[in-house]
N, C-alpha and C positions, 0 to 999 in steps of 0.2 A: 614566662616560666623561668626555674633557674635552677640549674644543679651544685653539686658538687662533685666532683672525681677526684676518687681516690684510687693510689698506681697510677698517676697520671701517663708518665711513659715520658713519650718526645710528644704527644698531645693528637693522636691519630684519630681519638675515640671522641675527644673534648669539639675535636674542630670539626667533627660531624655532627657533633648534641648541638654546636653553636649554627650552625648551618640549616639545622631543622628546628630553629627556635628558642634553644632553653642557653639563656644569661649565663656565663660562667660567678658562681657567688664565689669560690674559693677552691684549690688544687692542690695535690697532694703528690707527691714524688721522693723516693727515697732515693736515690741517685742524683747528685750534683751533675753528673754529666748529661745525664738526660732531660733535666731540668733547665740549662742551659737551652738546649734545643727549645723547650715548652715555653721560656719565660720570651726568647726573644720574638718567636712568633705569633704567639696568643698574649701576651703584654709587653710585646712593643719595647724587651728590656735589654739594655747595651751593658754589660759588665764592663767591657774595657772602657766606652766612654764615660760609664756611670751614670745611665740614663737612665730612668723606671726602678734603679734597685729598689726602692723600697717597697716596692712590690713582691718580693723576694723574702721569706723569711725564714731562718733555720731554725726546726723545733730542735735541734741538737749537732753543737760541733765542737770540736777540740781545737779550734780557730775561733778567735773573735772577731767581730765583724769588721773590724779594722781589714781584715786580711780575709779579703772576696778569692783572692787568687787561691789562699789554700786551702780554703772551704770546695771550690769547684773541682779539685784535684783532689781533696782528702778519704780514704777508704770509711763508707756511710758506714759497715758492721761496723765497726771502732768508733766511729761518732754516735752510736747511739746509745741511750740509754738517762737515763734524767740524771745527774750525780752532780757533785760540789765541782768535781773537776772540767767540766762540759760548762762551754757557753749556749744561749739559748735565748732566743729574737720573741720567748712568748711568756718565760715564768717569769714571775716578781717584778710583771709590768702589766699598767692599764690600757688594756687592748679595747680599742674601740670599731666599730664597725666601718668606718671609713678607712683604718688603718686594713683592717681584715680582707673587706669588699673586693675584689678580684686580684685575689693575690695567689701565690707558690710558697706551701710552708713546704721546706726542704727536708724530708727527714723519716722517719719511722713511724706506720699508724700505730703500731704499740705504743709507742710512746705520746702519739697526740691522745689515745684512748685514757693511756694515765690520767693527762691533764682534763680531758672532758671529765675524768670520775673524780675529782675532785671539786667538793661541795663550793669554793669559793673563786671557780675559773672561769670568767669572764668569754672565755672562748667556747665554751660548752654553751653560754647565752645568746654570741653573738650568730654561731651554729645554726643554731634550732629556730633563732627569727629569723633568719636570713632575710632578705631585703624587704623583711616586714612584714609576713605571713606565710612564713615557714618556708623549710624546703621542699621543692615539687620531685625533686630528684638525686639521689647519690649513687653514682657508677661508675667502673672501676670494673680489671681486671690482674688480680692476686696475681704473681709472681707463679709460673704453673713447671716449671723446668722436672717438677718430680712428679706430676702426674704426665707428663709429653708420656707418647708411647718411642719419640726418638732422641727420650732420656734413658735416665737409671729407672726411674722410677720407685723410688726412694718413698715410702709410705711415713718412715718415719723423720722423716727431713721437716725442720722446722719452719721452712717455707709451708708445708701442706695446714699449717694453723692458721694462715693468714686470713682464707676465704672467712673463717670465725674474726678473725680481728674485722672484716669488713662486717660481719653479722653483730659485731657489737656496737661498733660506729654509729651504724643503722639505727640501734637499740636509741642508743643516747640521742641522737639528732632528729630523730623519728621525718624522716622524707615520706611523701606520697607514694613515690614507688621506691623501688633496690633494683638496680642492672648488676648483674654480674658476669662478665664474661670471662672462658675458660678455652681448652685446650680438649680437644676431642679426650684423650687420654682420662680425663675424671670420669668419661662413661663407663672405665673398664676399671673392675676390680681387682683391688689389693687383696695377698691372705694373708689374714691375721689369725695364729693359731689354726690354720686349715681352712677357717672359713673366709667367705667372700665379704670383700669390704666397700661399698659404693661409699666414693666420698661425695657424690653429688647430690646423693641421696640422703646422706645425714647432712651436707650443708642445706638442701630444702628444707631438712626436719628443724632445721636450727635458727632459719627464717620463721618459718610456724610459731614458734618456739616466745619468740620476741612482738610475734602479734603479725605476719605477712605472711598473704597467701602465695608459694611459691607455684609459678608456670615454668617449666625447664623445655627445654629446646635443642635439638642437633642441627644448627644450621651452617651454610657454605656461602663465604663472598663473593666465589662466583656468581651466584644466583643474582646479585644483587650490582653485579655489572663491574665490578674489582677484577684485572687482570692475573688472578691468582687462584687455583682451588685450596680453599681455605676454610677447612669442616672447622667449627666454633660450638661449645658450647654456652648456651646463653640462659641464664637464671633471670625471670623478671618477677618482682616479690611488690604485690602490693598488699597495699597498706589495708586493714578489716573495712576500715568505712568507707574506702577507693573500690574496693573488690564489690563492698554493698551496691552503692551507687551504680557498678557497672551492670551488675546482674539483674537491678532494678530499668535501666533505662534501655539495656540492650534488648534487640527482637529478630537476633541471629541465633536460630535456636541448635544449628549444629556449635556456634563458637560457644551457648551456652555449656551446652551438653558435656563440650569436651575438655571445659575448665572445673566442672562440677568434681571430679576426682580430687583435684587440691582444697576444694573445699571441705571435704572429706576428710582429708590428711589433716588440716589443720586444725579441724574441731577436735580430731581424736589425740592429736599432741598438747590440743589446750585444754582438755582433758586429763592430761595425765599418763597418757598412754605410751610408748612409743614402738609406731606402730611397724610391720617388717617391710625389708623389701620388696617391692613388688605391686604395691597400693597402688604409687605413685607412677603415672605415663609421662615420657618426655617426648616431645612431638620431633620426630626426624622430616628434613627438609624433602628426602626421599621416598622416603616410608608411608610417611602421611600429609599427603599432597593436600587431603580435605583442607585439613585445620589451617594451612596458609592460603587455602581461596578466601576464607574468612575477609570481611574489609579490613579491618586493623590489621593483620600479619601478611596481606598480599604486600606487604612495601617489606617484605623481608625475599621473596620472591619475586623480583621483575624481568629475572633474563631466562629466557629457556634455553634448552642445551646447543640450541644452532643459533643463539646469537649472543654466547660466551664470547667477553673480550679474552683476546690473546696477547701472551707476550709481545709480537710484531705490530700489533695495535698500539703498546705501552709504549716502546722502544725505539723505531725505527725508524725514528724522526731523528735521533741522537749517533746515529752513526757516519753522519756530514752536516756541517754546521747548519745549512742551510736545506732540510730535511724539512720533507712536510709533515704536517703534524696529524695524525689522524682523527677521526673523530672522539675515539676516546680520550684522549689528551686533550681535544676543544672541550672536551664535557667537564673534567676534573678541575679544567683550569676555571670554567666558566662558572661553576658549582657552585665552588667554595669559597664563602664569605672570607675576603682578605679587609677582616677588618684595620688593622695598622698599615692600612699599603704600603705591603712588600713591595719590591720592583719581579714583576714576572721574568724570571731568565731560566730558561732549561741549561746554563751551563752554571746553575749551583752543584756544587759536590760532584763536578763533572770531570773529574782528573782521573786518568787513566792508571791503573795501578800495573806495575813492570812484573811482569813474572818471567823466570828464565826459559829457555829454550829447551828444557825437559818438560816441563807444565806446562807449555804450549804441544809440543809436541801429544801428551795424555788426553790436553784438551780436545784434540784436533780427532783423535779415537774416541772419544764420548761423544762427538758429534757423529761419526759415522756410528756408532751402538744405536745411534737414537732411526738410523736409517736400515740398518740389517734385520734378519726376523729377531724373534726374540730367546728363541734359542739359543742362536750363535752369541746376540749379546751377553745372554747369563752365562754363556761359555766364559766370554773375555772378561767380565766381571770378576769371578770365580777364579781366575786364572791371577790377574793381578793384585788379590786379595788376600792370593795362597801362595805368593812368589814363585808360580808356575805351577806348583805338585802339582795340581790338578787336570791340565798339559791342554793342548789346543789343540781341536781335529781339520784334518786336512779340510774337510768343506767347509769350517768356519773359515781358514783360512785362504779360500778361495773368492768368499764371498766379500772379506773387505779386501782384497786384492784392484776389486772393482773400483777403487775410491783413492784419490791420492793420500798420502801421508806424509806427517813432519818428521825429519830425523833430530837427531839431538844438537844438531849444528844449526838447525831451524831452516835446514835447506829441503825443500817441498818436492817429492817423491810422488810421481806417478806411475800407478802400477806398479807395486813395491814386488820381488820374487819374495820366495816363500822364505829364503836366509832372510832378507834384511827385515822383512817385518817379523818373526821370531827373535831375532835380535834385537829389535826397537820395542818389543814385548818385555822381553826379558828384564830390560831397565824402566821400564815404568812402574812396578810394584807400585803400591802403595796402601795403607792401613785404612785410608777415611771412606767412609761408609756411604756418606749420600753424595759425595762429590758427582754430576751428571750435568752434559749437556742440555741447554733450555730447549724447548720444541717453539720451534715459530710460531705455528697453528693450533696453540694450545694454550690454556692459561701454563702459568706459573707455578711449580708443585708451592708446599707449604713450608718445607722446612730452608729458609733465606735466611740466614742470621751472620754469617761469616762472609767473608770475599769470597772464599772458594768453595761455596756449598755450589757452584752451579758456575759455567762457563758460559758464552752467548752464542748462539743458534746460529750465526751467518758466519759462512763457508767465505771466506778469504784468510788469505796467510797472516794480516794483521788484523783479526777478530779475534784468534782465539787467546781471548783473553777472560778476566773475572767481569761480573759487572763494576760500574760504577754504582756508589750512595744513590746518585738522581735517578741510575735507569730500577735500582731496585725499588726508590721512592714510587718511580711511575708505576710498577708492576702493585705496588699496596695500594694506589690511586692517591698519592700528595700530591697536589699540584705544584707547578715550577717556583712560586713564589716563595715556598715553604722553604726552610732554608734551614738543614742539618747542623750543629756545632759541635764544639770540643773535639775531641784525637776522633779521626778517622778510622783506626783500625789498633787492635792492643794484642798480647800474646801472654804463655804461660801462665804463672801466677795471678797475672794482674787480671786475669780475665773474671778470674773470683767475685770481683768487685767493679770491675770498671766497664763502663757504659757506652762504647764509643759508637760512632755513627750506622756503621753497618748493623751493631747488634740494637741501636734503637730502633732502626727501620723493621729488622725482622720481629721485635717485639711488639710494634705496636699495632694498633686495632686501626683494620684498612679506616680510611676517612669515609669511604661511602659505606662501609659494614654500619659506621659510627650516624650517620646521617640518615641510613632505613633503620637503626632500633631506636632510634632520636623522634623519627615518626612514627611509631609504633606507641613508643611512650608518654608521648603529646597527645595521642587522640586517644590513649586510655582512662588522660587525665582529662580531658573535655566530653569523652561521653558520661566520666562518673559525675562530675560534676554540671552537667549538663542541666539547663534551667527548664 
């Protein structure tokens, strides 16, 4: 079998699809930086020595291909767009399928959707046969930063069009099935004019729409053995004659039962109808346990709550060189297809990043918050959020009394008196919102995208630091081979655009998330076509 992904990322979701079977036929990334990471580890591609480029191709850049180095640094909103002044690796050339065939077009699905709607494009042909009898799968998750619920959440942000630019892709390349993965946050409605707006619910309507029966989903990577709680929303849209065949050969009468609703939806949108909220159920991993005992969706569910990997599971092999590696870390590593054999090393992207002895000192009280009740912590939260107004009571104060602390010299206090840690209070202020120590005995929360969304769990005077790229990589389950590229870490303006290591790790779709909707989607395709 063979996909396509679109939003490739750093390739989290691709090298789970390639692990549970499905060929990569072609990939899609608008980010040169993150693409970078994608080309060199799923094709094997070296920019500086100039190895595999031509695997690489850019649907739009204000660099000609002479010049790799400023395509991989240049801002993608400015590169895109089809115009006289834009170079481009696909118009006003005979593109052939061998040229196509596992490759990275770098660049804007707008703009590849252009070129597909144009009657005389060669890539719209090569697309639709993919390796000779179509495509079995295109998947992909849109850019979600305005529907996160720990965004703005921006309704009219034109990222929120995208999940349609994937529903038109779809249209034109016509695959067996559509993955869509998303961001808890599209469960919850926008008001538009006072009323409630499901964008989840009009993107199913928009699958319908184009001829796929959409199935929606609230599920968590935890479940699925990722050292991270990580609620997902997951869109699977098959194809009318995929949906036939399944309902024909299946004799799971509860999985029928409770897929029958979309079939509903979708007659009455190919109808003409459109129909309101509310028709349409999306199966919570929680909520409704039935629908994942089902055989196809139990590989969405294999870990139950007492045998959730944890951060200390991911990690804690990397805090001495010579660290054992648990079993988690044997499984990720052993898992996943290293088709270009990588050299396995856990000391990729494993450079310590310096922070001063004030952020050490903050960190070193987010660790103790994660040990106090939870009262006293929303006290200190609250307190450092509000540059004290909100004041600190003497039995909070008593209670992290119990615990050592760092002062701002980074000299380590135990049993601090009530002056010096209201004093060492007083200078910690700070505005960031999810900044929190990790728990050892717990997965990973979900929002990791920066260095200092989170500090690490182990109690000595030289931990308290950010993670590193590798240990957030272990927490999303990459294994050590996998091997992060371009700038490490970026600030202010540039963050607009630029893709560096930390924020591809937090974008992308764990590999094992990627590897159970990888089998999900394989044996939907082998029971419908089943002989």
């Amino acid at each position: 079998m063979n996909h396509i992904e679109l939003f490739a990322g750093c390739g989290g979701l691709s090298l789970g699809l390639e692990t549970a079977g499905f060929e990569l036929f072609v990939a899609n990334e608008l980010s040169p930086m993150a693409s970078e990471t994608f080309a060199h580890n799923l094709l094997n591609v070296d920019f500086e020595k100039h190895i595999n480029i031509d695997k690489v191709l850019w649907v739009s850049s204000t660099f000609d291909r002479s010049n790799l180095k400023g395509r991989l640094r240049e801002n993608p909103q400015l590169a895109s767009g089809l115009n006289s002044n834009h170079f481009s690796d696909l118009l006003n050339k005979k593109l052939t399928r061998e040229l196509i065939e596992r490759s990275l077009l770098v660049g804007s699905i707008v703009d590849i959707n252009k070129i597909l709607s144009q009657s005389e494009s060669s890539l719209g042909d090569i697309l639709r046969q993919g390796s000779g009898s179509g495509i079995d799968l295109v998947s992909g998750g849109p850019p979600c930063q305005s529907f996160s619920l720990a965004g703005l959440r921006d309704q009219s942000n034109d990222r929120n069009t995208l999940p349609w630019e994937f529903a038109r892709f779809v249209e034109q390349t016509k695959p067996k099935i559509a993955l869509l993965e998303n961001v808890s946050g599209i469960l919850r409605p926008f008001k538009i004019n006072k009323k409630p707006y499901y964008a989840w619910f009009e993107v199913a309507k928009a699958f319908a729409k184009i001829g796929y029966i959409p199935i929606c989903m609230h599920i968590n990577a935890k479940y699925i053995g990722a050292a991270q709680n990580r609620p997902r929303f997951i869109l699977i849209a098959l194809r009318n004659d995929i949906f036939a065949g399944i309902t024909k050969k299946s004799n799971d009468k509860n999985f029928l039962q409770t897929i029958a609703p979309a079939k509903i939806l979708f007659d009455r949108v190919r109808s003409g109808e459109d129909p309101e909220y509310g028709c349409l159920p999306y199966f919570d991993i929680e909520k409704n346990p039935d629908f994942f005992d089902s055989k196809i969706f139990a590989n969405l569910k294999t870990h139950k709550n007492s045998e959730l990997a944890t951060v200390q599971d991911a990690i804690d092999d990397l805090r001495t060189v010579d660290g054992e590696s648990s079993l988690y870390v044997e499984r990720i590593n052993s898992i996943f297809e290293n088709i270009n054999s990588h050299r396995l090393n856990k000391q990729h992207n494993h450079d310590h990043r310096s922070n001063s002895n004030k952020v050490k000192s903050r960190f070193r009280l987010y660790q103790i918050m994660t040990k106090i009740p939870k009262e006293s912590s929303k006290e200190i939260s609250k307190y450092l959020k509000t540059e004290g107004a909100s004041g600190v009571s003497s039995s909070t104060l008593k209670v992290v009394q119990k615990y050592w602390v760092l002062d701002l010299d980074g000299n380590q206090i135990t049993r601090p008196s009530d002056h010096q840690l209201l004093g060492l209070l007083s200078n910690l202020y700070t505005k960031k919102q999810t900044q929190r120590a990790l728990r050892a005995d717990q997965p990973a929360p979900a929002a990791l995208s920066i260095p200092d969304d989170a500090c690490h769990y182990h109690e000595s005077v030289e931990m308290q630091r950010t993670l590193t790229v590798r240990e957030m990589a272990r927490i999303q389950s990459f294994p050590d081979w996998y091997e992060m590229k371009s700038k490490v870490t970026t600030g202010g303006q540039m963050r607009k655009f630029e893709v560096p290591q930390y924020t591809q790790i937090g974008n992308a779709v764990p590999p094992l998330l990627g590897l159970a909707l990888g089998k999900v989607c394989k044996a939907l395709i082998e029971l419908a076509e089943e002989k």
